[in-house]
C-alpha positions in Angstrom: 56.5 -42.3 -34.2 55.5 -45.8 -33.0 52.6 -47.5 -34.8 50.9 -47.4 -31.2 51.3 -43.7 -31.3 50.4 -43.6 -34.9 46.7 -45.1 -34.3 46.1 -43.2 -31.7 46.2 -40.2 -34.1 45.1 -41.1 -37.3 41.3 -42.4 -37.6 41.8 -44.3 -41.1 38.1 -45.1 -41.2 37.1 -41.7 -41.0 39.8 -40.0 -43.4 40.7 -37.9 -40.5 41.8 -37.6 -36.7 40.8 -39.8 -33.9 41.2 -38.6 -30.3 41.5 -41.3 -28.5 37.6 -43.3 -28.4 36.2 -39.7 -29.8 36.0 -39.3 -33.7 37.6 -35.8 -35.2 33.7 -35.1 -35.5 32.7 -35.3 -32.1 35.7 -33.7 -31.4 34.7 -31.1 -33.2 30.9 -31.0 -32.2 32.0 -30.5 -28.9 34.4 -27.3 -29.8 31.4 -26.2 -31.3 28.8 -26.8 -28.6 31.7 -24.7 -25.9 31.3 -22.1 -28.1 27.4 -21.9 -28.3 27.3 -22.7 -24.8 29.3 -19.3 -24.3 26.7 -17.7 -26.6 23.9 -18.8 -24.6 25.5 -17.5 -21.5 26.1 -14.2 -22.5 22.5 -13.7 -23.3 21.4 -15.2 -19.9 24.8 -13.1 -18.3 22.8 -10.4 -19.9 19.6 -11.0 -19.1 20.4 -11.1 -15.2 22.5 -8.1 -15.2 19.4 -6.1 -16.6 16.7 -7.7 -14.0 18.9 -7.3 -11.6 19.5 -3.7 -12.3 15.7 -2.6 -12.9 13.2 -2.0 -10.3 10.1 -2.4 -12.3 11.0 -5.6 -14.0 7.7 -7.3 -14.9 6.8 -10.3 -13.0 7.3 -13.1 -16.1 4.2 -15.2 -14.4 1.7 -11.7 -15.6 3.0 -12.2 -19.3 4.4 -15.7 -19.8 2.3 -19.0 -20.1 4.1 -21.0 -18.1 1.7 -23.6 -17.9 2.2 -24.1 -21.8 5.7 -23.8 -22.3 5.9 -25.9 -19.2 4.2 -28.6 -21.4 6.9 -27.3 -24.0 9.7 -28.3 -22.6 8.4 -31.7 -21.5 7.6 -31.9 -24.7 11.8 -31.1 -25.6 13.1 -33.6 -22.6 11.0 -37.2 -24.2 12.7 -35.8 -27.9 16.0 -36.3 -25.6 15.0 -39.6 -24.8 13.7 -40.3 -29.0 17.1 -39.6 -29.6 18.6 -42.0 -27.4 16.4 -44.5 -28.2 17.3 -44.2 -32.2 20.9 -44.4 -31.5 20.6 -47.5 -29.3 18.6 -49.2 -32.5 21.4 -47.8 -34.9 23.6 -49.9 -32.5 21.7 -52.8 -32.9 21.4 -52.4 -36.6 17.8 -52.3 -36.1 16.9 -49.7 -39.1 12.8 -49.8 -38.5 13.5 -49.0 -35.2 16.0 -46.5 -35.8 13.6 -44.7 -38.4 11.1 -44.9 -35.9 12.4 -43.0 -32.7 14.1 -40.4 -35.0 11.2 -39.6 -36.8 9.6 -39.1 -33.6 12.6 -36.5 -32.1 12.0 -34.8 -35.5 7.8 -34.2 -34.5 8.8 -33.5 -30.9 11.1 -30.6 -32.3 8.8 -29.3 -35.2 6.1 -29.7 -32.4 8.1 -27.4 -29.8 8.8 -24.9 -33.1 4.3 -24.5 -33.2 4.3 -24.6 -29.7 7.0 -21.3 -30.3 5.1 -20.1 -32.6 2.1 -19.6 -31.2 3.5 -18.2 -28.1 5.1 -15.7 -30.1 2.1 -14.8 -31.7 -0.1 -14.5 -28.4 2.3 -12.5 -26.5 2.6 -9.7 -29.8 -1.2 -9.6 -30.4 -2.7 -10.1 -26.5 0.0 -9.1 -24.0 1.6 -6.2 -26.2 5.2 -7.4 -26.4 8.1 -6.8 -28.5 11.5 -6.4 -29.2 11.3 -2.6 -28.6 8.2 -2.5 -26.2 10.9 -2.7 -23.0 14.1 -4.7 -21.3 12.3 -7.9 -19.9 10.6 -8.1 -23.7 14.0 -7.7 -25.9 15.8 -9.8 -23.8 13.0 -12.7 -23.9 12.8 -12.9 -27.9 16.2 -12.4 -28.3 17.1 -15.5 -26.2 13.9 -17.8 -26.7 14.4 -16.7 -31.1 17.9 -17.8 -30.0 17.2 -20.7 -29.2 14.4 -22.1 -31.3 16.9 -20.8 -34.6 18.8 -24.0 -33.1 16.1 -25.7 -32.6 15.2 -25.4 -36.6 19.0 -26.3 -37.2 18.6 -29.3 -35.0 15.4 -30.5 -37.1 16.6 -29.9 -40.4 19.8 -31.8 -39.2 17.9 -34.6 -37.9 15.8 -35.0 -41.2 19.0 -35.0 -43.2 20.0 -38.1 -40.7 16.9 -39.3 -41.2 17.5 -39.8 -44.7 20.5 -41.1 -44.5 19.0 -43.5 -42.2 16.4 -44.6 -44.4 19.0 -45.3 -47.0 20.9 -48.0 -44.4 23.9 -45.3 -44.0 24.1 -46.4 -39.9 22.3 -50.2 -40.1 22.7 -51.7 -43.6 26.1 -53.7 -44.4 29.3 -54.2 -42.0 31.2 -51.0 -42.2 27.9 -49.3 -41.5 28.8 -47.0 -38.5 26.1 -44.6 -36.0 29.0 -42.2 -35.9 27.4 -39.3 -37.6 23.8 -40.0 -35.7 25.5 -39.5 -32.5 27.5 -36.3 -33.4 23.6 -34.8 -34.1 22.7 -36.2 -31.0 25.1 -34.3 -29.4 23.8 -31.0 -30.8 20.0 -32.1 -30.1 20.6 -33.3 -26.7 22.7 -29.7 -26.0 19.5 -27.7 -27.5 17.0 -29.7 -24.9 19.9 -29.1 -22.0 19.7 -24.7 -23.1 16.5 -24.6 -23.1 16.2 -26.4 -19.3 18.4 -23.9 -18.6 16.4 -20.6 -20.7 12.9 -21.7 -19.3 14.1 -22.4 -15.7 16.0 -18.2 -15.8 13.3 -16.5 -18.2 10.0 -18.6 -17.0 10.8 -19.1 -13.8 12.4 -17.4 -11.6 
């Protein structure tokens, strides 16, 4: 094998593969992300199969607060911009910066998991709803609890990052690399994309 060849496969900073300009670890993130992605469909595959099929399918704008979650999901889109934001500072070795517009991704996410919360709680206690209480009910918590499980995996992620961050892992020295902050940005910026996606099928239409 040519030493051309040979860099083009072996990533010696990161102890592992390199595909090409993408780490192993994006590489891998991605594999990951395909196969959520084909979770998430599934449920929404699933979701329109059984609306489609019922002819008494409540209208979601009589139990949903769309004006709320509406806010919501703003709310998710400007964390998508946070995170772009902290990953451009990590680039420019800026580490106040960096610590800044991740913390904020981190609120916008625990902020979205209240915001969850509390619909949850309004929809059980006012509008009667549950897992078992019919089709349009079942499939809504099972895809919306879905989602906001990754949305907790995305936070706790990000405040591990954060961490890391606030120890100069992506800013302080040389060799300091924003490799791992934009593998989670991958996975945060996939979560706000699903939930576009959820809110525009479940809320919506």
């Amino acid at each position: 094998m040519s030493q051309a060849a040979e860099h083009a496969v072996v990533n010696t900073d990161e102890g592992g593969f390199d595909f090409g300009a993408a780490s192993s670890g994006k590489v891998g993130m991605w594999i990951f992300l395909l196969t959520d992605a084909m979770s998430f469909g599934g449920l929404l595959l699933g979701y329109g199969i059984l609306r489609s099929g019922s002819h008494n399918w409540p209208d979601p704008a009589t139990r949903l607060g769309i004006p709320f979650t509406a806010g919501m999901t703003f709310l998710l889109i400007c964390s998508s911009v946070t995170m772009v934001m902290a990953l451009a500072s990590a680039q420019e070795k800026n580490k106040k910066q960096l610590l800044l517009w991740l913390g904020l991704t981190i609120l916008g996410g625990v902020l979205f998991l209240c915001g969850q919360a509390k619909e949850y709680t309004e929809l059980i206690h006012e509008k009667g709803m549950g897992l078992s209480v019919d089709q349009m009910s079942s499939t809504f918590f099972l895809t919306t609890g879905f989602h906001g499980l990754h949305v907790f995996t995305g936070v706790t992620y990000l405040s591990i990052i954060w961490l890391q961050a606030l120890g100069g892992k992506f800013t302080d020295g040389p060799n300091a690399s924003p490799n791992h902050l934009e593998i989670a940005g991958l996975f945060w910026h996939f979560v706000d994309l699903v939930w576009i996606l959820v809110f525009t099928f479940i809320y919506l239409i």
